[in-house]
PDB file with one MODEL, atoms N, CA, C and O in Angstrom:
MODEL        1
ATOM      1  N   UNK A   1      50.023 -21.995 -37.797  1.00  0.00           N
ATOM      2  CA  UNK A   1      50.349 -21.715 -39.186  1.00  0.00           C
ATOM      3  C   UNK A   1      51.615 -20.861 -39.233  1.00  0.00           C
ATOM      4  O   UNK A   1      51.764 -19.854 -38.541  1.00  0.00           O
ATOM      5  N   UNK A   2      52.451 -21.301 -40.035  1.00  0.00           N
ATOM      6  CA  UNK A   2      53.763 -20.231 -40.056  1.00  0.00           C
ATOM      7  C   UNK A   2      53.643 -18.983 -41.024  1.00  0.00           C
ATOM      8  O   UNK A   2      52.720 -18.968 -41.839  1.00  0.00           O
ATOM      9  N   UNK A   3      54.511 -17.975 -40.963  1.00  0.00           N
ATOM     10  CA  UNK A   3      54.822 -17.255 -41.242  1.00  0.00           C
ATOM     11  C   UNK A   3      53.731 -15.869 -41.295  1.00  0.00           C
ATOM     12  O   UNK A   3      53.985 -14.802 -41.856  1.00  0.00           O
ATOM     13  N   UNK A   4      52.668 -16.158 -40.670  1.00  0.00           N
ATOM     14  CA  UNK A   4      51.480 -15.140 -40.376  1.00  0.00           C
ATOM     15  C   UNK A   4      52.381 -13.944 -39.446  1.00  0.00           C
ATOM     16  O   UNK A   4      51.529 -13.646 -38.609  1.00  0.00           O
ATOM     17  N   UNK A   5      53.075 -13.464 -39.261  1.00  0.00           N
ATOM     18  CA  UNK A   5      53.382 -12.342 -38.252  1.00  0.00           C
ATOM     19  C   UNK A   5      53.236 -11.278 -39.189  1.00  0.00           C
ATOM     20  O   UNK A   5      53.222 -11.697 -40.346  1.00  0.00           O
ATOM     21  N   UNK A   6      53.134 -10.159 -39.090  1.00  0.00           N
ATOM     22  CA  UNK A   6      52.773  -8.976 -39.522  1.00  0.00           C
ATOM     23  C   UNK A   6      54.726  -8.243 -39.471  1.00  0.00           C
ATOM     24  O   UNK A   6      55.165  -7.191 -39.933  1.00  0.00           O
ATOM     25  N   UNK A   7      55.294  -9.144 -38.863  1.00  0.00           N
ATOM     26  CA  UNK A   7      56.671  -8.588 -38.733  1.00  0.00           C
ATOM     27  C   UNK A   7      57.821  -9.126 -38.804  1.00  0.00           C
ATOM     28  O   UNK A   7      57.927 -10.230 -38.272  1.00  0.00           O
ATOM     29  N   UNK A   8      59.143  -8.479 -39.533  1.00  0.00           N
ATOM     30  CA  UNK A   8      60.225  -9.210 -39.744  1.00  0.00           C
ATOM     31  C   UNK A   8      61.352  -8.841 -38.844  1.00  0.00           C
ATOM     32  O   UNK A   8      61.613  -7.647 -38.703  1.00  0.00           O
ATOM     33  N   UNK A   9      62.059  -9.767 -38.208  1.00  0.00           N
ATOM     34  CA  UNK A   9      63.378  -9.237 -38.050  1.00  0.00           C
ATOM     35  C   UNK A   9      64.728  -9.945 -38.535  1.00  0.00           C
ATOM     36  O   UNK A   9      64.896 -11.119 -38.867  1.00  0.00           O
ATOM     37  N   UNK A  10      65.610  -8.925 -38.481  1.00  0.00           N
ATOM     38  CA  UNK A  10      66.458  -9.552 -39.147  1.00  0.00           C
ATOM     39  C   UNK A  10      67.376 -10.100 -38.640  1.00  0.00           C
ATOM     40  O   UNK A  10      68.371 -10.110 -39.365  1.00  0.00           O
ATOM     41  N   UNK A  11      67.535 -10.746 -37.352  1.00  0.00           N
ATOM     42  CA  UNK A  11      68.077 -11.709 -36.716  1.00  0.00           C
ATOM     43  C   UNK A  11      67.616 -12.244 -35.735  1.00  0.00           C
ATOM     44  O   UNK A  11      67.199 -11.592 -34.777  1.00  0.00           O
ATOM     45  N   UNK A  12      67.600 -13.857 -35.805  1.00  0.00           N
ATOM     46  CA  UNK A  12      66.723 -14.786 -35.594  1.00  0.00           C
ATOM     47  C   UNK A  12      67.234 -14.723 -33.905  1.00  0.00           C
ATOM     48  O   UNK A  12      66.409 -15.092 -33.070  1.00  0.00           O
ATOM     49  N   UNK A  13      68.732 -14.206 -33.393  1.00  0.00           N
ATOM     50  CA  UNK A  13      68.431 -14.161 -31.706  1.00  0.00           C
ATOM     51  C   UNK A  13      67.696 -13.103 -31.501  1.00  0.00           C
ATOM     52  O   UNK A  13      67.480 -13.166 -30.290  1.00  0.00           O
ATOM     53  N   UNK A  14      67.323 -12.442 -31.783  1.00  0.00           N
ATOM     54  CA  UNK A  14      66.648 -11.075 -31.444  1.00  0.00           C
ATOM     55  C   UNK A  14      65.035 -11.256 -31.340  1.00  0.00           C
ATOM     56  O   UNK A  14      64.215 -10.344 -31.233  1.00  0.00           O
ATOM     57  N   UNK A  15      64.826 -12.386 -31.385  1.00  0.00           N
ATOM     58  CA  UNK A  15      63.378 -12.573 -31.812  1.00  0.00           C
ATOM     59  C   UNK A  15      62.990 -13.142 -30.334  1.00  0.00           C
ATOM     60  O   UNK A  15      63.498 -14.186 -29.925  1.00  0.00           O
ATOM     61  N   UNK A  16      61.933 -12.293 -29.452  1.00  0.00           N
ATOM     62  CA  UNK A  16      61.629 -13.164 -28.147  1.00  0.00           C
ATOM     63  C   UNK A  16      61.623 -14.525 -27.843  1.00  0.00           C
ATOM     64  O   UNK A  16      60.951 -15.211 -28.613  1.00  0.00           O
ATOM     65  N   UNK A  17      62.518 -15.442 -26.396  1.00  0.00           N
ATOM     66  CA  UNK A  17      62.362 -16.114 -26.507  1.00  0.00           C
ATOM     67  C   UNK A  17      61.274 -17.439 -26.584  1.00  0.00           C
ATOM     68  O   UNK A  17      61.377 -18.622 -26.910  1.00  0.00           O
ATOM     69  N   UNK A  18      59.995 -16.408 -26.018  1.00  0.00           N
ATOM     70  CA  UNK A  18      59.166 -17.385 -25.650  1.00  0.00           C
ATOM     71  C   UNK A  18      58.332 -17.764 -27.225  1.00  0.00           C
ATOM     72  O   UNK A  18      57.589 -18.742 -27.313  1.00  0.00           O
ATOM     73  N   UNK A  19      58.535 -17.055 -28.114  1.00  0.00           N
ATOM     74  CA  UNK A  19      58.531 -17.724 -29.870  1.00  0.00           C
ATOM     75  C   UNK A  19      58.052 -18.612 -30.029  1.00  0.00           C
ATOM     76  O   UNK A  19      58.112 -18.997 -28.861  1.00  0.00           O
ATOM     77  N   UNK A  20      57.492 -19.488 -30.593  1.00  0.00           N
ATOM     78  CA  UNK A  20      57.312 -20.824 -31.025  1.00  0.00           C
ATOM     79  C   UNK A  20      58.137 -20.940 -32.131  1.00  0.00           C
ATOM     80  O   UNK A  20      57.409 -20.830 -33.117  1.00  0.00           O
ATOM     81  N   UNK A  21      58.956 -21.058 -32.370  1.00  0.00           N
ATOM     82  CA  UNK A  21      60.014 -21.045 -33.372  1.00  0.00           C
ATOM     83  C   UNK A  21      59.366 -22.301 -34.761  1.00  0.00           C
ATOM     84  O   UNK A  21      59.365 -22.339 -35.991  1.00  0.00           O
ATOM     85  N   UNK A  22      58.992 -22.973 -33.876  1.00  0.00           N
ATOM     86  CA  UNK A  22      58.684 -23.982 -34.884  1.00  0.00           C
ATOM     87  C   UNK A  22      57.700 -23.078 -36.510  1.00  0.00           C
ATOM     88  O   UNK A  22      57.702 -23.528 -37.655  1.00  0.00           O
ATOM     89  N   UNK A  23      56.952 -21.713 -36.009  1.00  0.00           N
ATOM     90  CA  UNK A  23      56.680 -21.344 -37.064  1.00  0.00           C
ATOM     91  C   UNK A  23      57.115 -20.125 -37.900  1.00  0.00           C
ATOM     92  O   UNK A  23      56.425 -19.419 -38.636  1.00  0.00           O
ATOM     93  N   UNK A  24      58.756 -20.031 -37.533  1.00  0.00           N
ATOM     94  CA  UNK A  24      59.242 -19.103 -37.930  1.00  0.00           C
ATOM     95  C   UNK A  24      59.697 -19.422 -39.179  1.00  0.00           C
ATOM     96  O   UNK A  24      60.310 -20.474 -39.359  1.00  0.00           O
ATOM     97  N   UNK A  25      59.376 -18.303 -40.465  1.00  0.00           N
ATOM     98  CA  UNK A  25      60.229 -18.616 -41.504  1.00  0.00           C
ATOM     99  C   UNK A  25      61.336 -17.844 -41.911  1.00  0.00           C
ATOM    100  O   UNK A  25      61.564 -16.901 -41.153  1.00  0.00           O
ATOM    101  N   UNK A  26      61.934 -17.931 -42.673  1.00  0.00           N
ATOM    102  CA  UNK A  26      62.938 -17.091 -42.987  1.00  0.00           C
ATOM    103  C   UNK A  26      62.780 -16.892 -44.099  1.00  0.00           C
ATOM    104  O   UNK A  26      62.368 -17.823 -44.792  1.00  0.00           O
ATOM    105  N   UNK A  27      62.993 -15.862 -44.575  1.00  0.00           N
ATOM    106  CA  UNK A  27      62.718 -14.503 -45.907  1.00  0.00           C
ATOM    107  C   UNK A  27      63.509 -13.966 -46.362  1.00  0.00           C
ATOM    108  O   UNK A  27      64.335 -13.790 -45.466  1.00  0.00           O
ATOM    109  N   UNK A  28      63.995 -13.365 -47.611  1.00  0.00           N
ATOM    110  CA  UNK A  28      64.489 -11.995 -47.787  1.00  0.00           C
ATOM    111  C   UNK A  28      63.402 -10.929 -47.003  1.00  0.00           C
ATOM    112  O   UNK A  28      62.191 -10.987 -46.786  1.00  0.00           O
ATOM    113  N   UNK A  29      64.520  -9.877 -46.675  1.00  0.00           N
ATOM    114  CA  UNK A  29      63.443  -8.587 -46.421  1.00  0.00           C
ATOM    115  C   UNK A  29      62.939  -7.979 -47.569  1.00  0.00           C
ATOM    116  O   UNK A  29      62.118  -7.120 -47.249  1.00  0.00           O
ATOM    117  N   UNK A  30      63.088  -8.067 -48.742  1.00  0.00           N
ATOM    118  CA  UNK A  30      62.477  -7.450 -49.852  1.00  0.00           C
ATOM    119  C   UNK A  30      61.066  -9.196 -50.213  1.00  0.00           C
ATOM    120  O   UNK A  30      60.261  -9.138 -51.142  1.00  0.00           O
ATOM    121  N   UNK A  31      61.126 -10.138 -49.499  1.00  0.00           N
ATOM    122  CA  UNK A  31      60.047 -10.834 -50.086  1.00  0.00           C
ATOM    123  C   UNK A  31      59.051 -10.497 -48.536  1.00  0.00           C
ATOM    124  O   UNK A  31      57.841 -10.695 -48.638  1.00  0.00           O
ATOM    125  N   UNK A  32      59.602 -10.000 -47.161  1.00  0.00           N
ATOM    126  CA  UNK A  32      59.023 -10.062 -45.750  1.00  0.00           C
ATOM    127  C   UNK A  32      58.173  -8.897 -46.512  1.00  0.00           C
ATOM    128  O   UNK A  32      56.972  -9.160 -46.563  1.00  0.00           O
ATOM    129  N   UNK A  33      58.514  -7.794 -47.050  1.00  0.00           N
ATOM    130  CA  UNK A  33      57.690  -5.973 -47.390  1.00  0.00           C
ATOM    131  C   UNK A  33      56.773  -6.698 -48.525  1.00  0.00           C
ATOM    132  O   UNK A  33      55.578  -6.402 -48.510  1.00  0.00           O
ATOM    133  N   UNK A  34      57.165  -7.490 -49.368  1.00  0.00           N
ATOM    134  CA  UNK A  34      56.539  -7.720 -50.536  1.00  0.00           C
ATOM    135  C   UNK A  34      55.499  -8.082 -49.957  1.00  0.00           C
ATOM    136  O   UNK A  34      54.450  -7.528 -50.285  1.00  0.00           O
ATOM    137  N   UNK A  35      55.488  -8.850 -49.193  1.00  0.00           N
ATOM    138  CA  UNK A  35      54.165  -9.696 -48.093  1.00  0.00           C
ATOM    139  C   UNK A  35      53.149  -8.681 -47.307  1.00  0.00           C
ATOM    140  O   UNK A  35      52.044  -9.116 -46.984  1.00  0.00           O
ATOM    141  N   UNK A  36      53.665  -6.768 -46.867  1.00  0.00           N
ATOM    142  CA  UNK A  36      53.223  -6.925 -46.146  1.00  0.00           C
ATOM    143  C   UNK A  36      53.730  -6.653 -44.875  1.00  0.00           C
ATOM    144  O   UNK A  36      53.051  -6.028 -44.061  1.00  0.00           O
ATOM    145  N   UNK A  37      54.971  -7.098 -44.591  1.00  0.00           N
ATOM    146  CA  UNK A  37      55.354  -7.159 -43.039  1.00  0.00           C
ATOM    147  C   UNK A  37      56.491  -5.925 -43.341  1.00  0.00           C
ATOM    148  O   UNK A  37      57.012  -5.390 -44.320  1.00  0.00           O
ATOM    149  N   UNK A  38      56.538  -5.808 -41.603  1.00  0.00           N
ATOM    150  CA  UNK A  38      57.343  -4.307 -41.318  1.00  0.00           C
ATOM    151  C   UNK A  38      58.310  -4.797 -40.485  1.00  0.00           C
ATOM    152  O   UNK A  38      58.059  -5.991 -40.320  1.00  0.00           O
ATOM    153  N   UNK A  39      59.295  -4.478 -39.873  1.00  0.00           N
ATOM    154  CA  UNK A  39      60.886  -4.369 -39.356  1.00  0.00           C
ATOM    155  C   UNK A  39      60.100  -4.124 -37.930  1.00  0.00           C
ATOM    156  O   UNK A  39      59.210  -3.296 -37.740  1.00  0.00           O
ATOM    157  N   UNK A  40      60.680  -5.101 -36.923  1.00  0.00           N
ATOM    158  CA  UNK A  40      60.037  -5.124 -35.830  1.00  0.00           C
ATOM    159  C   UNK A  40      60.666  -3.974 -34.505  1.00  0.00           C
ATOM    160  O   UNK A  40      61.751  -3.761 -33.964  1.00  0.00           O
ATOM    161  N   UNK A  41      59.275  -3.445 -34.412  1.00  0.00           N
ATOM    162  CA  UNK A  41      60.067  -1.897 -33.621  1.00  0.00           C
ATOM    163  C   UNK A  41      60.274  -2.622 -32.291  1.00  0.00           C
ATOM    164  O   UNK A  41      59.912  -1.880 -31.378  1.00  0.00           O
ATOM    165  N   UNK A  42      60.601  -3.480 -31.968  1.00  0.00           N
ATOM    166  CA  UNK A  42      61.645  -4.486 -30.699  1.00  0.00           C
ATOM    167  C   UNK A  42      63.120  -4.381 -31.237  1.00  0.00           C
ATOM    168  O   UNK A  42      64.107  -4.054 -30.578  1.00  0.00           O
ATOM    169  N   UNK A  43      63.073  -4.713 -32.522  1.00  0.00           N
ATOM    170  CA  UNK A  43      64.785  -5.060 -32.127  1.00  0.00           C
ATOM    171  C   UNK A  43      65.424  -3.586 -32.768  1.00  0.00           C
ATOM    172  O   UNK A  43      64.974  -2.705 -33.500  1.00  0.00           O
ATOM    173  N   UNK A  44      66.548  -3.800 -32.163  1.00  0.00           N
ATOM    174  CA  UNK A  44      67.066  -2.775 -32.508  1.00  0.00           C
ATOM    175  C   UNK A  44      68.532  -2.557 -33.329  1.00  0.00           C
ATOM    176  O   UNK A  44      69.368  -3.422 -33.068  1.00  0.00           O
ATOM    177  N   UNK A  45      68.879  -1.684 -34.127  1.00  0.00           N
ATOM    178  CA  UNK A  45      70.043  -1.999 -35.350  1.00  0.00           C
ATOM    179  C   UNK A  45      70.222  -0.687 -35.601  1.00  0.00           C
ATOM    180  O   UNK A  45      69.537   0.322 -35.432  1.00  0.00           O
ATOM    181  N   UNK A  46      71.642  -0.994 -36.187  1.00  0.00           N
ATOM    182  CA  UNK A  46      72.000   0.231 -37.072  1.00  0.00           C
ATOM    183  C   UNK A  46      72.672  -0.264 -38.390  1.00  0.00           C
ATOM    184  O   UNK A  46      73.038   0.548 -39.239  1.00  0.00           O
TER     185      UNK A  46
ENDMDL
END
């Protein structure tokens, strides 16, 4: 089922490769929080 992760990030290389990508969706981050999900403490940004 897609988009069940509890977490967003905000760029799609940053996301481990072993992923199943096939159920990745893509979001605003104001609709990823609206949902629920948090900023994934893996990747890293400024």
């Amino acid at each position: 089922m897609s988009g069940n992760s509890d977490v967003y990030w905000y760029r799609i290389e940053n996301i481990p490769s072993n992923t199943n990508f096939n159920n990745v969706v893509k979001m605003s981050e104001q609709t990823a929080i609206s949902r629920g999900k948090h900023h994934s403490e893996k990747e890293k940004y400024n």
